[in-house]
C-alpha positions as CSV (number, residue, x, y, z in Angstrom):
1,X,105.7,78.2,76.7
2,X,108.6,79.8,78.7
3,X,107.5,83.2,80.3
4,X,103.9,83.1,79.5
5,X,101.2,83.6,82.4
6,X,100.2,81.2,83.8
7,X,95.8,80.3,84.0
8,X,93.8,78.2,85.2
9,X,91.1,76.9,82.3
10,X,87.7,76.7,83.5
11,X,84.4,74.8,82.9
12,X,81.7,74.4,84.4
13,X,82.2,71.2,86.5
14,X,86.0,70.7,85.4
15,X,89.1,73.0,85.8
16,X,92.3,72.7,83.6
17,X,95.2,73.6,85.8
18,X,99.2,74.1,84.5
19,X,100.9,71.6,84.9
20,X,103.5,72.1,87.9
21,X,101.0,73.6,90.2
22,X,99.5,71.0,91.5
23,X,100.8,68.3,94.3
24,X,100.4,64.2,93.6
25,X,98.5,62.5,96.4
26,X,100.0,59.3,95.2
27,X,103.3,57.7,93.5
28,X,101.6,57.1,90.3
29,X,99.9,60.8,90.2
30,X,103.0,61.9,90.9
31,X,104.7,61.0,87.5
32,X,102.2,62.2,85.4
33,X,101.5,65.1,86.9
34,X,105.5,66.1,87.1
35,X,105.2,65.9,83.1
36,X,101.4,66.9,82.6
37,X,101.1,70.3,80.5
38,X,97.8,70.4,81.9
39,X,95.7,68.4,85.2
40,X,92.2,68.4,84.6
41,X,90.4,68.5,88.3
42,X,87.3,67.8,89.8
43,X,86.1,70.8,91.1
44,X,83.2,69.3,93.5
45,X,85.8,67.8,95.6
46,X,89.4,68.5,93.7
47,X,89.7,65.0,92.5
48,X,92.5,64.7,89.8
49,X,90.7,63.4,86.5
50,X,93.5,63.3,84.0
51,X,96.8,64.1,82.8
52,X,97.2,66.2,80.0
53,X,100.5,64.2,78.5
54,X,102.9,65.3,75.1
55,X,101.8,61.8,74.0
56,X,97.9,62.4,74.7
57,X,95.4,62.4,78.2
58,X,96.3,59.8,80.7
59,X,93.0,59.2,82.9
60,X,94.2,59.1,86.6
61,X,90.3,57.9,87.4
62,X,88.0,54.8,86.2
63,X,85.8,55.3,83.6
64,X,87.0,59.1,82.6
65,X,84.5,59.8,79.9
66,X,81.7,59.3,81.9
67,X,82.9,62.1,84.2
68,X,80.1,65.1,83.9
69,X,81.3,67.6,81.9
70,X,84.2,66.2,80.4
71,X,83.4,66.7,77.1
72,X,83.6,70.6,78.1
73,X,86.8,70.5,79.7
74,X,88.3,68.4,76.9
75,X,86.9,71.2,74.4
76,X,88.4,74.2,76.5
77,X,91.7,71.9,76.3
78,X,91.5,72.6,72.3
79,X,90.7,75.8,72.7
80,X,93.1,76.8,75.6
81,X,95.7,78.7,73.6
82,X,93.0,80.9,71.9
83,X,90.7,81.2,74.8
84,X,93.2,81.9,77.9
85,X,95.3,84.5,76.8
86,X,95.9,87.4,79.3
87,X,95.8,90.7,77.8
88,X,92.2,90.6,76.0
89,X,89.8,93.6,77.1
90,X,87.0,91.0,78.2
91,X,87.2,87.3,80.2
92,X,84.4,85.5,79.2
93,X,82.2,84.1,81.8
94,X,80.9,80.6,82.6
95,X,76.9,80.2,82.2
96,X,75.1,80.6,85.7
97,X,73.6,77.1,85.0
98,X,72.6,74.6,88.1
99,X,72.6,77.1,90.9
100,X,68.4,77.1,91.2
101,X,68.5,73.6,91.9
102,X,71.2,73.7,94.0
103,X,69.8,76.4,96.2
104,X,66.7,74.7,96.2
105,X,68.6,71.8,97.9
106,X,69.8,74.0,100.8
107,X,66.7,75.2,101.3
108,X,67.4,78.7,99.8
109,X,64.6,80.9,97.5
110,X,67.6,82.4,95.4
111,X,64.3,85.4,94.9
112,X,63.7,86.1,98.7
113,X,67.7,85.8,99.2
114,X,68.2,88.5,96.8
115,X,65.8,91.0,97.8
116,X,66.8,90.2,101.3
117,X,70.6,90.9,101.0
118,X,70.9,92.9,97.9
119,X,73.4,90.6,96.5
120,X,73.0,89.0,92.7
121,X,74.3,86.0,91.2
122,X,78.4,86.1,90.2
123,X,79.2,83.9,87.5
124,X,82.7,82.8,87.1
125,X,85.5,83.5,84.7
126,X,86.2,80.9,81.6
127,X,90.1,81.5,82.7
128,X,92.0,83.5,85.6
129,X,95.5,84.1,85.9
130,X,97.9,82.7,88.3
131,X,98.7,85.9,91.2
132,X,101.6,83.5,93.3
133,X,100.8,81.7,96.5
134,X,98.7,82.0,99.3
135,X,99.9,82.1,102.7
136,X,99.4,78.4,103.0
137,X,101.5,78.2,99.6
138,X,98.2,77.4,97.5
139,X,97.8,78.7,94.1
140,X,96.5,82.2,94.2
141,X,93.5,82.9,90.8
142,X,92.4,86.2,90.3
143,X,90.9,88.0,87.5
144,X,93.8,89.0,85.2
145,X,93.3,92.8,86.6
146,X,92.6,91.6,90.2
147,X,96.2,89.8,89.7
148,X,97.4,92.5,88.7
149,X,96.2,95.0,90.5
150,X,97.0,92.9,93.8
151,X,100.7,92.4,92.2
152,X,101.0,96.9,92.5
153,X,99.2,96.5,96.0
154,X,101.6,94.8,97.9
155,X,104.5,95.8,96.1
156,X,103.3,99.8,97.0
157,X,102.9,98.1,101.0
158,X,106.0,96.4,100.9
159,X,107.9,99.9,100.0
160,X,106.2,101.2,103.0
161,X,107.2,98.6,105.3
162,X,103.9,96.4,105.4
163,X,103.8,93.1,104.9
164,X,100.3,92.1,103.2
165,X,99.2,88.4,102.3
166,X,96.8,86.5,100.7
167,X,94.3,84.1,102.2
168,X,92.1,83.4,99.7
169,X,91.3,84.5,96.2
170,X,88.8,82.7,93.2
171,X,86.5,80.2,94.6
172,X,84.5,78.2,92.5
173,X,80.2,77.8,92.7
174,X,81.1,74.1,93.8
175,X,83.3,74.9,96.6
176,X,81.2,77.4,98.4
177,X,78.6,74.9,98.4
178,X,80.8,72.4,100.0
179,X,81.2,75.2,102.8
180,X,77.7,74.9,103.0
181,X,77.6,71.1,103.5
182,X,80.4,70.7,105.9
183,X,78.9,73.2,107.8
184,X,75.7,71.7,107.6
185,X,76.9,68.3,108.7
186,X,78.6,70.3,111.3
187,X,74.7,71.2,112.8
188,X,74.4,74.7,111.8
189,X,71.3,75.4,110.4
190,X,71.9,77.5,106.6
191,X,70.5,80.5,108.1
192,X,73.4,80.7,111.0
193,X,75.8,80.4,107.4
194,X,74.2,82.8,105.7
195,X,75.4,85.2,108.3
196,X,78.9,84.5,107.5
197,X,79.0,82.7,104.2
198,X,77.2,84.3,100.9
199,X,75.2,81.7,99.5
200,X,76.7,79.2,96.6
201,X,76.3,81.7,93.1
202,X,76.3,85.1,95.6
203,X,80.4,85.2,96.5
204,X,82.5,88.0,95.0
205,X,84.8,84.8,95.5
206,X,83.3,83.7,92.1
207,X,84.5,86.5,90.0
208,X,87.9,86.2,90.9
209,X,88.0,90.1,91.9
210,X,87.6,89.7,95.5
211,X,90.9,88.7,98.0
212,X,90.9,88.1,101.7
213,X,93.8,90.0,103.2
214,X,96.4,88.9,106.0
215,X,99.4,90.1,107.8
216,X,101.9,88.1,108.6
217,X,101.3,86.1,112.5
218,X,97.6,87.2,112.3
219,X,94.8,84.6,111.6
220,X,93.0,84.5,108.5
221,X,89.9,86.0,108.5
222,X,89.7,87.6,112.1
223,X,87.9,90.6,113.4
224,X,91.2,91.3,115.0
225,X,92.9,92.1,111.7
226,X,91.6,95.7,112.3
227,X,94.1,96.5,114.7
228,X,97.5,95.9,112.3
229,X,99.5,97.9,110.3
230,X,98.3,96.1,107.4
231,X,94.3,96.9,107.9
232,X,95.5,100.5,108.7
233,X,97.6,101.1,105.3
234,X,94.8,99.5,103.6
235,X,92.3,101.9,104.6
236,X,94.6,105.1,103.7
237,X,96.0,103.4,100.2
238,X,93.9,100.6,98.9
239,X,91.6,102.6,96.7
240,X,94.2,104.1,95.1
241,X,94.9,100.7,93.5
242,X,91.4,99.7,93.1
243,X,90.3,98.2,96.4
244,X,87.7,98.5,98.7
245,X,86.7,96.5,101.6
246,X,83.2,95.0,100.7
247,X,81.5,94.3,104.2
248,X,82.2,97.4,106.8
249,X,80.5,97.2,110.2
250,X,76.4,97.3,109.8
251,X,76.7,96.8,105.7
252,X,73.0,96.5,104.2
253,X,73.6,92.7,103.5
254,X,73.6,91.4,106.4
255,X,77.2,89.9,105.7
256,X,78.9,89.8,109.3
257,X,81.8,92.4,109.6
258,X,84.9,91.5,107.2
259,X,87.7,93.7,107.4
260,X,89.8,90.9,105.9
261,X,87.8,91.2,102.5
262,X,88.5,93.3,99.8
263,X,87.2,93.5,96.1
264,X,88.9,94.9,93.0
265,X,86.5,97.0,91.1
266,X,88.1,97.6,87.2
């Protein structure tokens, strides 16, 4: 419907974008997603799955209903008005199902890693609301009060003459694992990652209430961010909008220093 939010719909293996968002890799995926209300993706490795059409779902991959999961994502498709509908007090969150297994698989003891880094398990939101574009012109999810609270945050910079962007918002359990196996593949060992990366299930990513933070002709995700305009009138003003940086210098989790990072705390 005209002028409501938009949100992304999600399920454990499967999200449900808006139609409109997303870009066709191919001629045929092309037409159906220019009239899909909603795309259902892949979130393992973003493959479109199906097309979400006026006259009913179009599969855009062989053999559809064999997907995992697909019987969830079809189910949140009913539900979607109901469920994603910005402005209730509480966002339900996905169940913290699979993670054991697959941090057994990179050689992680979820237990040790814990104790070790202080850091728990982040289970993701069942929707998030759409926050504009990245600076590469991606979709931005957030939490509905991280979107909006990042809305008031960069409108409040921009009337002080600072330019702030976003690199990267929501990321799913899946996609922090693939960080993992490129990295991997790669030849760093998952101990050199963990020095960088939180492991798959540990990200504030996953909650949709953390944002990495740009200025405009700086790179993403740099030490080197500390010396703008932008790190410095985040520092005086951010918590007045409910930001803090999450990893200072020497922070007791052993998470390198990311003055890029910052996490909406409601």
């Amino acid at each position: 419907m005209r002028g409501q939010p938009q949100v992304l719909v999600n399920t454990p293996e499967i999200e449900l974008w808006p139609g409109g968002l997303l870009r066709a890799h191919g001629n045929r995926d092309a037409r159906a997603i220019a009239r899909a209300r909603h795309v259902l993706r892949r979130k393992r490795d973003g493959r479109y799955l199906a097309a979400d059409l006026p006259e009913g779902l179009l599969p855009l991959v062989p053999h559809v209903m064999r997907e995992p999961g697909i019987k969830d994502a079809l189910g949140a498709l009913d539900l979607q008005p109901a469920r994603a509908r910005p402005g209730i007090d509480v966002v339900p969150t996905l169940p913290l199902h699979r993670l054991e297994a697959r941090l057994e698989q990179l050689g992680i003891d979820s237990d040790a890693y814990a104790r070790r880094t202080g850091l728990t398990l982040v289970a993701e939101p069942a929707w998030l609301s759409f926050a504009g574009f990245d600076r590469f012109r991606r979709p931005l999810w957030l939490h509905v009060d991280a979107a909006r609270a990042w809305s008031n945050l960069r409108d409040a910079a921009l009337r002080d003459g600072i330019v702030l962007e976003s690199i990267s918002g929501y990321r799913s359990h899946d996609y922090q694992l693939g960080i993992f196996e490129r990295k991997r593949a790669r030849g760093q060992d998952v101990e050199q990652i963990l020095t960088v990366n939180a492991a798959p299930g540990y990200s504030e990513h996953h909650a949709g209430l953390a944002l990495d933070i740009g200025a405009p002709g700086e790179p993403p995700a740099e030490e080197s961010f500390e010396g703008t305009a932008a790190f410095e009138w985040l520092e005086r003003h951010a918590g007045e909008h409910g930001f803090a940086m999450s990893y200072p210098r020497d922070n007791p989790h052993g998470i390198v220093y990311e003055p890029w990072h910052w996490r909406f705390s409601r």
